[in-house]
C-alpha positions as a printed NumPy array, in Angstrom:
array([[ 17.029,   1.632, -15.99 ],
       [ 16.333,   1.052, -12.2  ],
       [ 12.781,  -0.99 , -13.4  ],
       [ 15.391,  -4.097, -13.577],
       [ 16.856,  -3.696, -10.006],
       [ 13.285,  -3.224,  -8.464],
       [ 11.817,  -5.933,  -9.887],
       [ 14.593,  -8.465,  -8.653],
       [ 14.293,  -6.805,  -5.258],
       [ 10.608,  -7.724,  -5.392],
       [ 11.113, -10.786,  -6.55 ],
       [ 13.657, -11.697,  -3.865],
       [ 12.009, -10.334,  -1.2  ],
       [  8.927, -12.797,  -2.438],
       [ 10.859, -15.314,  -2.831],
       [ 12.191, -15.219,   0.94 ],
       [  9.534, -13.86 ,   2.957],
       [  6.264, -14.732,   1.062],
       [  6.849, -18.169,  -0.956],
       [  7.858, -20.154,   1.603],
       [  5.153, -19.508,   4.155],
       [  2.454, -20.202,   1.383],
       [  4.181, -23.894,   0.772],
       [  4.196, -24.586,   4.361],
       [  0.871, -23.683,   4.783],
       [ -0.193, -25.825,   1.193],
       [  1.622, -28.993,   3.05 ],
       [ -0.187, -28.395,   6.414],
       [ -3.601, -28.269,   4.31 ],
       [ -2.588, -31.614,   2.118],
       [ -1.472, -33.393,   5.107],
       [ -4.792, -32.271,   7.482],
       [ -3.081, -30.552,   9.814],
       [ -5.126, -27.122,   8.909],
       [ -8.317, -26.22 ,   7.019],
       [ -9.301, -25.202,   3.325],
       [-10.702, -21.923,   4.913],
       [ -6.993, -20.922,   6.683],
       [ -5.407, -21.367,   3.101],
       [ -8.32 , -19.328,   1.601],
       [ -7.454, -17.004,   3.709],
       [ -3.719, -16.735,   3.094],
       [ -5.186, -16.153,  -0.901],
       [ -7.191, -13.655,   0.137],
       [ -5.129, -11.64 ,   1.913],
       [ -2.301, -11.767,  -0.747],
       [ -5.056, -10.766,  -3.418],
       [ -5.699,  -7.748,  -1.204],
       [ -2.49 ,  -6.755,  -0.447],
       [ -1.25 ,  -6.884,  -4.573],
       [ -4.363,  -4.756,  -4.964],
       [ -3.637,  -2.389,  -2.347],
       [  0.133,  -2.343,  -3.483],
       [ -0.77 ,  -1.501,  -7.158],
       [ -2.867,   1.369,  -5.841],
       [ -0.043,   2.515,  -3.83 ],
       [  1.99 ,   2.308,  -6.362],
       [ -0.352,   4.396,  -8.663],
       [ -0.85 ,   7.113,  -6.308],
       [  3.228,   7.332,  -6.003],
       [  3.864,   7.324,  -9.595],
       [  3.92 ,  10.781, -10.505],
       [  5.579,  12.079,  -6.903],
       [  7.986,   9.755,  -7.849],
       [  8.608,  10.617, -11.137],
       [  9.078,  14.134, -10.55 ],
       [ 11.482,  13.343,  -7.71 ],
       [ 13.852,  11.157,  -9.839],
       [ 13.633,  14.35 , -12.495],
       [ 14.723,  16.629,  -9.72 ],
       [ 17.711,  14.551,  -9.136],
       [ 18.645,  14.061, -12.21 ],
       [ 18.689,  17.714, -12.731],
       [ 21.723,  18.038,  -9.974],
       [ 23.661,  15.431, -11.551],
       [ 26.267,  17.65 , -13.957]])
């Protein structure tokens, strides 16, 4: 039930932090005011840092799951 509310967290927090310095950097690279290689960059590094977040969020899975069970347990 809480897949909902972390997934619009996500997508908010993207949305506000992420989005909008990839389309500044997009305009600097259309107008000439930066390189190709400083937006190839900026790819890069969010390719890397999904990967490394899906990996984190692997390794957490079960810890997590057994955590939410444990709470769930004190609720009467």
């Amino acid at each position: 039930m809480s897949s909902g509310l972390i997934n619009g967290l996500a997508m908010i927090t993207l949305a506000v932090f992420v989005d909008p310095q990839v389309a500044i950097l997009t305009e600097k690279v259309m107008k000439g005011e930066s390189t190709k290689q400083s937006m190839n960059k900026m790819v890069g590094t969010l390719v890397i840092s999904r990967l490394c977040g899906t990996v984190c969020a692997q390794i957490l899975l079960v810890p997590a799951a057994l955590y939410i069970a444990w709470v769930c347990k004190l609720i009467p």
